[in-house]
C-alpha positions in Angstrom: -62.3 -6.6 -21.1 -61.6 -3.3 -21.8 -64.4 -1.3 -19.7 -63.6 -3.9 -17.1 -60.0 -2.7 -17.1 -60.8 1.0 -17.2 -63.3 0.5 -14.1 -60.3 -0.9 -12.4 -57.8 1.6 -13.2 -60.6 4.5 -12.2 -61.1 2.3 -8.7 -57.0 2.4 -8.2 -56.8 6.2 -8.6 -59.7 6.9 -6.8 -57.8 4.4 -4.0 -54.3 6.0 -4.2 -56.3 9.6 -4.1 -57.6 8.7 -0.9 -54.8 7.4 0.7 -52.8 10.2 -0.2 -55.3 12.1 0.9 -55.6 10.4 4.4 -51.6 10.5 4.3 -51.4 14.0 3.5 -54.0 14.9 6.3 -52.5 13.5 8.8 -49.0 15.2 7.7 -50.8 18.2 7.5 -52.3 17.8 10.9 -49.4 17.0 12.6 -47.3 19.8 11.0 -50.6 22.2 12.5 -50.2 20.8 15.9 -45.7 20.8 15.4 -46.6 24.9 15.5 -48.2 24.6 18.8 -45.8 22.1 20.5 -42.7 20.3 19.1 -43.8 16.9 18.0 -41.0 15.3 20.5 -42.1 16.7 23.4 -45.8 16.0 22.7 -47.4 13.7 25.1 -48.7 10.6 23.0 -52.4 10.6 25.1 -52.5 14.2 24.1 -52.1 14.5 20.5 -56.2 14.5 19.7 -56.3 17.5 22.7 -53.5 19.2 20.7 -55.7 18.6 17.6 -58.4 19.9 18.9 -57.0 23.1 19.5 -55.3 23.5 16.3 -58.8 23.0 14.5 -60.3 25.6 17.2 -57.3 28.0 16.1 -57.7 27.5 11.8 -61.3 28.1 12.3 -60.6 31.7 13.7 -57.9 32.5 11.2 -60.2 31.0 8.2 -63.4 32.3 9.4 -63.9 35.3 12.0 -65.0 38.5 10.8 -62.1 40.5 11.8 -59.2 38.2 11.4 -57.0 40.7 9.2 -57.2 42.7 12.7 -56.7 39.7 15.2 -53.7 39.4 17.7 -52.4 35.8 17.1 -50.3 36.1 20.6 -53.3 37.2 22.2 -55.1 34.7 21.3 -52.9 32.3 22.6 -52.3 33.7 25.7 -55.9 33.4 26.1 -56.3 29.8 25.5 -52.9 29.7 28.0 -55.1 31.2 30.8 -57.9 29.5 30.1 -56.2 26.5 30.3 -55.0 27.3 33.7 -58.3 28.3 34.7 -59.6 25.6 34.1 -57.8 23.6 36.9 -60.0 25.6 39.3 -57.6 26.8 41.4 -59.9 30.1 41.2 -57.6 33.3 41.4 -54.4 31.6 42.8 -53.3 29.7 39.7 -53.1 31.5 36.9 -50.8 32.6 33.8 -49.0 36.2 33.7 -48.0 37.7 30.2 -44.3 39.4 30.5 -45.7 42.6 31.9 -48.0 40.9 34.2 -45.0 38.7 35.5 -43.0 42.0 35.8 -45.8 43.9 37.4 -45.8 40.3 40.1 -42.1 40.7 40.5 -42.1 44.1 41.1 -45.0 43.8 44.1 -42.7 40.7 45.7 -39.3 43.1 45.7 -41.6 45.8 47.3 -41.8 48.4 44.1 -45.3 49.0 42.2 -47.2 51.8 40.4 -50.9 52.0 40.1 -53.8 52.3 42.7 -52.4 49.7 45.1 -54.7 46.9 45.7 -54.6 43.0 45.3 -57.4 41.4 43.2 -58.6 37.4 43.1 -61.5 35.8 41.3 -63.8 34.4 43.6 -67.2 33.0 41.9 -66.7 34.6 38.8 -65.8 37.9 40.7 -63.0 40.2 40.5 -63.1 40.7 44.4 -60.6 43.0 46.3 -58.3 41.1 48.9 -56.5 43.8 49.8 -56.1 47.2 49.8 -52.3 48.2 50.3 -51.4 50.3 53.5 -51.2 54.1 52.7 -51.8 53.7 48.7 -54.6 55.2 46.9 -57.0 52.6 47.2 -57.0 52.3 51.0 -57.4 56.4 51.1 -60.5 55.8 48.5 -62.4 53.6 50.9 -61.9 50.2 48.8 -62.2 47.8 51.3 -61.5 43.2 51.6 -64.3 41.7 50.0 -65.2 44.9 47.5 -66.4 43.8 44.1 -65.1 45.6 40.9 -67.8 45.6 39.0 -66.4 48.0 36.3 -63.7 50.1 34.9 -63.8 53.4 33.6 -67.5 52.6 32.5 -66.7 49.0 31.0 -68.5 46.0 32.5 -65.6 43.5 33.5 -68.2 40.6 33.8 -66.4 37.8 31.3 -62.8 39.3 31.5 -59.7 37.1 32.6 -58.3 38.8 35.7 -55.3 39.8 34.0 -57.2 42.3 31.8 -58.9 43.7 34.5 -55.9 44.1 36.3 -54.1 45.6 33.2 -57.1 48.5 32.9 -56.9 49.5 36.7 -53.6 49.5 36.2 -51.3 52.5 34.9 -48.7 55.4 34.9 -48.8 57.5 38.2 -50.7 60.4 37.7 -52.9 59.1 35.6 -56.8 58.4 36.9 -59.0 55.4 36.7 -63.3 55.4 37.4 -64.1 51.8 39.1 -67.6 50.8 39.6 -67.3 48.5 42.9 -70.0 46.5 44.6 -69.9 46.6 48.6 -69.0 43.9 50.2 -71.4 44.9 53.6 -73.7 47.2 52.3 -74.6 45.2 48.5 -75.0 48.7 46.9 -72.3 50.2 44.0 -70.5 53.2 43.9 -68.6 54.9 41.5 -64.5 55.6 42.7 -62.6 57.9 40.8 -58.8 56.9 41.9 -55.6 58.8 40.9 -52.4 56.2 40.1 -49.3 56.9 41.9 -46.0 54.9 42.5 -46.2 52.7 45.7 -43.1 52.2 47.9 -44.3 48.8 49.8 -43.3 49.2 53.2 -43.6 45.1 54.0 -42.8 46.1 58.5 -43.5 48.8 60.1 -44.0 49.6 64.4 -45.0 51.9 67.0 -45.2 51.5 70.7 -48.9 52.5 72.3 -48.5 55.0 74.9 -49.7 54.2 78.3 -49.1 50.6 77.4 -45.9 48.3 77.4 -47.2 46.8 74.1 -45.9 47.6 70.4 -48.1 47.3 67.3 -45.9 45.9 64.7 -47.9 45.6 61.1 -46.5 42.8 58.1 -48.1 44.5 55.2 -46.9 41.9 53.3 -44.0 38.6 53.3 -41.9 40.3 50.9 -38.0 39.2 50.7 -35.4 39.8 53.7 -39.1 40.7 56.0 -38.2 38.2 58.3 -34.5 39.9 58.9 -36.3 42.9 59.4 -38.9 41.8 61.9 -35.7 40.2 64.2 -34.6 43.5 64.0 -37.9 45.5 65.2 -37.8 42.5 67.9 -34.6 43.9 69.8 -35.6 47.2 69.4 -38.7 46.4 71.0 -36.7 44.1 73.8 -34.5 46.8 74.4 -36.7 49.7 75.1 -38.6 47.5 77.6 -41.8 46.5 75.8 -43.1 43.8 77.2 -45.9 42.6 74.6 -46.9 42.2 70.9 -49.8 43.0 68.8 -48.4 41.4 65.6 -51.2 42.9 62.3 -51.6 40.9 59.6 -54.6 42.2 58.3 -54.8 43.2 54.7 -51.7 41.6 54.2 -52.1 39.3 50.9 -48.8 36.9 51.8 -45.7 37.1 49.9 -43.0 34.7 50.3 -42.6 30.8 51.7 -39.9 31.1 53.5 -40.0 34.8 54.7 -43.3 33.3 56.2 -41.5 30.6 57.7 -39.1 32.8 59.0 -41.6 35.1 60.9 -43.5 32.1 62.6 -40.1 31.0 64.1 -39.2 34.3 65.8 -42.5 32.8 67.8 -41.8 29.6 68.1 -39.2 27.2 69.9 -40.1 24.1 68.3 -42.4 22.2 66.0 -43.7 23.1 62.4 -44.7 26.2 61.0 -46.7 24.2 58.2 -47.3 21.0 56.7 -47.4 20.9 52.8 -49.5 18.1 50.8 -47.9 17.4 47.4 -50.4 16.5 44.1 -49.7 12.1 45.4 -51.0 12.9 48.7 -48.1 12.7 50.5 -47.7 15.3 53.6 -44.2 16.4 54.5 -43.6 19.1 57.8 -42.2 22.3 57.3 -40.1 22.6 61.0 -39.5 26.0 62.6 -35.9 27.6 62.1 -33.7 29.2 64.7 -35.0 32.4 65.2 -36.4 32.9 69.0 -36.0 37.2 69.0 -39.5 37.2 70.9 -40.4 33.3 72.5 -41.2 34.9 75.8 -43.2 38.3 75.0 -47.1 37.7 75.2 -48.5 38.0 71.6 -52.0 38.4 69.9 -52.3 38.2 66.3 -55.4 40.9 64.3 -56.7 38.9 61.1 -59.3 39.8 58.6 -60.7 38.6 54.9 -57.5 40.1 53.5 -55.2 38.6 55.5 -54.2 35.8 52.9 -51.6 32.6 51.8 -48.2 33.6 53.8 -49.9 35.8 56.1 -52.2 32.5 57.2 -49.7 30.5 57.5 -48.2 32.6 60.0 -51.7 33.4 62.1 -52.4 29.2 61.7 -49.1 28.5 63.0 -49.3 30.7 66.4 -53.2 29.7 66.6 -52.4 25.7 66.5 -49.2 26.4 69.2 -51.1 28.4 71.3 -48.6 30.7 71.6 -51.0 33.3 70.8 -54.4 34.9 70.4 -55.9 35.6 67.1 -58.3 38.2 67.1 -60.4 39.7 64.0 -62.7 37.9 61.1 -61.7 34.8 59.2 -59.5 35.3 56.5 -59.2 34.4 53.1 -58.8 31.0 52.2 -55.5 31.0 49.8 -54.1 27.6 50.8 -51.7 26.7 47.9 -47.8 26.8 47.0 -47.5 28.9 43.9 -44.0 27.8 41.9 -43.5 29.9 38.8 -42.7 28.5 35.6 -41.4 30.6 33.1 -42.2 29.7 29.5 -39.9 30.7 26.6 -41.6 34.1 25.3 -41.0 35.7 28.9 -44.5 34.9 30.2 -45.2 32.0 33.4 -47.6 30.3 34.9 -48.3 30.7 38.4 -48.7 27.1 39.4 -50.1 25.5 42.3 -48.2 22.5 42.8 -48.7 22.0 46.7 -51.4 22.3 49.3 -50.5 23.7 52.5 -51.9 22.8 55.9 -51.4 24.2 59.3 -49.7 22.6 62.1 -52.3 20.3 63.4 -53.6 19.5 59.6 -56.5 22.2 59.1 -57.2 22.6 55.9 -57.0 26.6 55.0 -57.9 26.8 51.1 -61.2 28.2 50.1 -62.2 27.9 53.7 -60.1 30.2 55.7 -58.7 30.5 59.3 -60.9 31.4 62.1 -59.9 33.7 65.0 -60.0 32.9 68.6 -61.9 36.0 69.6 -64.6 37.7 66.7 -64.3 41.3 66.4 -65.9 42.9 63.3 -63.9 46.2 62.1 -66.8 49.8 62.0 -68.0 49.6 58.6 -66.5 53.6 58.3 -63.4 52.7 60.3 -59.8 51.8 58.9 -56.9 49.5 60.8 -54.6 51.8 63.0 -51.1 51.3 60.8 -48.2 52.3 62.4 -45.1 54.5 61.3 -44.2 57.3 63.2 -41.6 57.6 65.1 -43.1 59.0 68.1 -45.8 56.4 70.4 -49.0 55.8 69.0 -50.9 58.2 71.3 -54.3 57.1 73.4 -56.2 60.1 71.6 -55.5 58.4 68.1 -56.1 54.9 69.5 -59.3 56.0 70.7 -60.3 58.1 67.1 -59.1 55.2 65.3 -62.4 53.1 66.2 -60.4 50.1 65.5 -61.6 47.6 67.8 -60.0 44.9 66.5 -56.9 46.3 68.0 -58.5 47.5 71.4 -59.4 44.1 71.7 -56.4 43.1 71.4 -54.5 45.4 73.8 -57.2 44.6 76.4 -56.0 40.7 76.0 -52.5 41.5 76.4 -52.8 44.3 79.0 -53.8 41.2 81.5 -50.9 38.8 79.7 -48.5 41.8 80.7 -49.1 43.0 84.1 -49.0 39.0 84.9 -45.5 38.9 83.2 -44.4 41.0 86.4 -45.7 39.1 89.1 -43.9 36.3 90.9 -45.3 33.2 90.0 -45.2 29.6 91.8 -41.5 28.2 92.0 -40.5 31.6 90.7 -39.0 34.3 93.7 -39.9 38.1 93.5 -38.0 40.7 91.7 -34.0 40.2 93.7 -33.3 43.6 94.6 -29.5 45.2 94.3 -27.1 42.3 95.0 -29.9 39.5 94.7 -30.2 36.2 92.3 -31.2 37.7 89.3 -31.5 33.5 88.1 -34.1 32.0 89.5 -35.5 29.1 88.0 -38.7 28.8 86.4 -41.3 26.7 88.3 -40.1 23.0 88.1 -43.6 21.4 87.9 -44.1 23.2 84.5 -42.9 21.3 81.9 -39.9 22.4 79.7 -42.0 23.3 76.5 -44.2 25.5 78.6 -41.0 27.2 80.4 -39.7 28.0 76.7 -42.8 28.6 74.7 -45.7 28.1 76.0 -48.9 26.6 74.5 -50.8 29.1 76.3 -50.3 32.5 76.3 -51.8 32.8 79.8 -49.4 30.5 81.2 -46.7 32.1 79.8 -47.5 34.9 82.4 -49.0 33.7 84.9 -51.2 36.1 86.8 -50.1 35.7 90.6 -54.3 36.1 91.4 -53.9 38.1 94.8 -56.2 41.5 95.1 -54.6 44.5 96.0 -56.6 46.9 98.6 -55.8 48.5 101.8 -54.8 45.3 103.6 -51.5 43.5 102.6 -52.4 41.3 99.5 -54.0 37.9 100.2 -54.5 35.3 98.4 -57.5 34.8 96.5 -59.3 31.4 97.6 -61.1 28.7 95.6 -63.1 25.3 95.1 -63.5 23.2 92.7 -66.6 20.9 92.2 -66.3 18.4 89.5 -69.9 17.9 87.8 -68.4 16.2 84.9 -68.3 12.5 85.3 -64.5 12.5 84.5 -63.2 12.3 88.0 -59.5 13.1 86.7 -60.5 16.5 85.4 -61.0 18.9 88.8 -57.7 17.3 90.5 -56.0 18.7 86.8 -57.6 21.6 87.5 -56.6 22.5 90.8 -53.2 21.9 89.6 -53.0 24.2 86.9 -54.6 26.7 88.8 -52.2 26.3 92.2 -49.5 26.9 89.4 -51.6 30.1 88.3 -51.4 31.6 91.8 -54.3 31.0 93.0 -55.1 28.6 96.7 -57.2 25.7 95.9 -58.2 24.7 99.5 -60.4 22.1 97.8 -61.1 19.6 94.8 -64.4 17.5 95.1 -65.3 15.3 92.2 -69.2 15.1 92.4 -71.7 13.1 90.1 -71.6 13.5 86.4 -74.5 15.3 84.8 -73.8 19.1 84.9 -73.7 20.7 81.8 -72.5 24.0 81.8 -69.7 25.0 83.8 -70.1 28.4 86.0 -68.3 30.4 88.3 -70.0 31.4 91.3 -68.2 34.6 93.2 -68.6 35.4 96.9 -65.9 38.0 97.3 -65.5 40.4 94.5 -61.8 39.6 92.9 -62.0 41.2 89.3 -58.6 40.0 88.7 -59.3 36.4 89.8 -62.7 36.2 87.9 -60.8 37.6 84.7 -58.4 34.9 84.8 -60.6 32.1 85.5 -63.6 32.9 82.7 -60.8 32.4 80.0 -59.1 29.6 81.7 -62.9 28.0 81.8 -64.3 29.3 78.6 -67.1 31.2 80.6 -69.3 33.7 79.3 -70.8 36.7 81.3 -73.8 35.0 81.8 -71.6 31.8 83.4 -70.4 34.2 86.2 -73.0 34.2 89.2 -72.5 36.9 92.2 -73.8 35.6 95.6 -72.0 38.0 98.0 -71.2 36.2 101.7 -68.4 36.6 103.8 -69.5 33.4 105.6 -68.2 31.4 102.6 -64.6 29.6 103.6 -63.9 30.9 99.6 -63.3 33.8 97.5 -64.7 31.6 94.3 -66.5 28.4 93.8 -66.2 26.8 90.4 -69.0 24.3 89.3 -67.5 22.2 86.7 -69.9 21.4 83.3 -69.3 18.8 80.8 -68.3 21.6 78.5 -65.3 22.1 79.9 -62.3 21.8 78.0 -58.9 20.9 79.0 -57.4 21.2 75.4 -58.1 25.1 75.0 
């Protein structure tokens, strides 16, 4: 009886041992996890992920080599980052430390010190957007799409971006050695780059002499740019400029609504962007009053810096066809950062909406596309403007930046057609004359205000100049493609453009391509029409006759397009 007893009392303690111990575990466990999140605000499905981190966290403390030495903050900031980096939002997403977010805060109110350039991760890369206009980096060569491999010697293979960031940066005056990767040529170099303080200059302009154009550079969508740009728009109105090269190349976006802002001095109607929230829903971001430059022929230069803000702005003009987007296909940042500030003065950069453009392309990780390709001279730099005197033709030419004499060759046409009279519209009135003539009545009211073609908007009245009074320049239209709507469209649009249509024939389907066959050199007339149809060089044929009845015969191919 007795041993039976003391087995029983041994069997109790061991039982009210373990339970304490179970109880006291769990206590224990919870108190571990109360350190890393108050236990009321701890979501119930993630308790065990909670745990899991505070077991990852005692078994550092308890067990690495150099714990005595070990940053707990630091530590946690890591796991913070990787947290967020974990979400894949690869370089746009991301957590900031206090200096980080003050270094961020800094760039957005146009004030920074360091080499000047805007870093993402992009496949485990610390890649170069952006170098900033007129800062170090730019004058070192660094270039979009630039790899840092290295800083001052170290290998920054496995570092969060904020660290590389934090090692390039540093006091002005100071120097830093980066080993970067080239984006064209695949070989590294060694850059040695002195740190100075950066005043951002987010707009600056220059007319181009011999030209009625202005290239006006966004260097980036910092706050109030959009104020700004209405103002560089009536100075550019009032000294008589008559076009717009608008540069958003290398700039790495900014602000929502200074973006928003911009687009609308563009645009009469419509959206500037539509945004896609994390339940799929899709809500339209309309343009604002604005209207400083509706009317002034624009083309837009875009490269793989131009980025988030800065594509929204190029996608928005692009999907209104109210302008002509010229460069290389930019970035790819197409999320809504919000910042959310957590207690120790540290955020998170969070992307909690997708943005689209206007007619629902999808930007992120894919980029925006230009209208016409132009590659920049692997040893050339963009042409910024900001003196005060016109950008002269000797520095256009020495510049080498053909992204921009592409540009000025597009609007050159856009403007000498703004001065022409046009169908429905009467000449130039002389002293005393009707200065208010209306716009041609068959064009409809959202061409008249904003076109969605830039061509249209100034129409080119297609009569050639020579010794002889002007005449018109004469055409006919064959219609190969089995749509028998599309040459009477045709002829329309291109009685409207000035040009005499004596004839529209809808033929048999079947014909491919479309091509232009001339009989009577008109350069200006062929220009016109090999954009209007999408031609190519080799789409132009030259069969000289005066016996034709027409200047120009157009063969039209299945490839034609009507919704260019």
């Amino acid at each position: 009886m007795k041993r039976w007893l003391a087995c029983a009392l041994v069997f109790l303690s061991a039982f009210v041992l373990l339970t304490l111990g179970v109880v006291a575990g769990v206590f224990l466990d919870r108190q571990v996890l109360a350190r890393f999140v108050p236990l009321a605000n701890m979501p119930v499905d993630a308790e065990s992920e909670f745990r899991l981190m505070a077991e990852t966290w005692n078994v550092i403390q308890e067990n690495y080599v150099r714990s005595a030495t070990t940053e707990p903050r630091q530590i946690t900031y890591g796991a913070l980052q990787g947290m967020v980096d974990a979400l894949g939002d690869e370089g746009h997403s991301r957590f900031l430390t206090p200096d980080e977010l003050r270094t961020h805060l800094n760039s957005v109110r146009g004030e920074l010190e360091g080499i000047g350039v805007e870093v993402q991760v992009q496949d485990g890369r610390v890649v170069i957007v952006t170098p900033i206009d007129g800062s170090p980096a730019e004058r070192a060569g660094l270039r979009p799409g630039d790899v840092i491999v290295a800083v001052d010697g170290e290998q920054v293979a496995g570092m969060a971006i904020e660290e590389v960031v934090a090692r390039v940066t540093g006091p002005a005056g100071t120097t830093v050695r980066l080993t970067i990767l080239g984006d064209d040529t695949g070989e590294t170099r060694e850059v040695t780059i002195t740190r100075a303080r950066i005043a951002l200059e987010s707009l600056t302009w220059q007319p181009i002499a011999g030209t009625d154009v202005a290239l006006v550079r966004l260097a980036s969508f910092s706050a109030g740019v959009s104020d700004e740009l209405a103002e560089a728009l009536t100075a550019i109105r009032e000294q008589g400029l008559q076009g717009i090269v608008l540069d958003l190349r290398n700039n790495p976006g900014g602000l929502l609504n200074e973006a928003v802002g911009t687009a609308s001095q563009f645009l009469a109607a419509g959206n500037v962007l539509l945004v896609r929230d994390a339940s799929g829903e899709t809500r339209p971001v309309p343009v604002e009053p604005g209207d400083a430059a509706l009317d002034l022929p624009l083309a837009v230069l875009i490269n793989q810096g131009t980025a988030s803000a800065a594509e929204i702005v190029a996608g928005a003009l692009q999907d209104a066809q109210r302008a002509t987007v010229v460069g290389q296909t930019t970035f790819g940042t197409g999320t809504v950062l919000l910042q959310f500030p957590l207690s120790d003065g540290s955020a998170v950069l969070m992307a909690t909406e997708e943005w689209l453009t206007p007619a629902g392309r999808v930007i992120w990780k894919r980029g925006l596309e230009p209208d016409v390709t132009v590659a920049l001279p692997d040893d050339a730099l963009p042409l910024v403007p900001g003196g005060e005197e016109p950008i002269t033709p000797g520095e256009l030419r020495s510049s080498r930046d053909e992204q921009l004499h592409t540009a000025l060759e597009l609007l050159t046409d856009l403007v000498a057609g703004a001065d022409a009279p046009s169908p429905g519209r009467e000449a130039a009135p002389g002293p005393g004359g009707d200065a208010d003539a209306d716009p041609d009545p068959r064009a409809p009211e959202s061409r008249r205000a904003a076109s969605a073609d830039p061509l249209v908007d100034n129409p080119l009245a297609a009569r050639e100049t020579g010794p002889s009074p002007a005449v018109p320049v004469r055409v006919l239209v064959r219609n190969g493609t089995g749509n028998p709507d599309l040459a009477g469209l045709l002829a329309a649009e291109l009685r409207w453009r000035g040009l005499e249509v004596l004839e529209s024939s809808t033929g048999e389907g079947g014909r491919e391509h479309s091509q232009l066959l001339v009989y009577r050199d008109r350069p200006v007339a062929v220009e016109l029409l090999t954009r209007v149809l999408g031609l190519g060089p080799e789409d132009v044929v030259r069969l000289p006759d005066d016996g034709q009845d027409v200047d120009l015969e157009i063969l039209l191919g299945s490839d034609y397009n009507t919704c260019r």
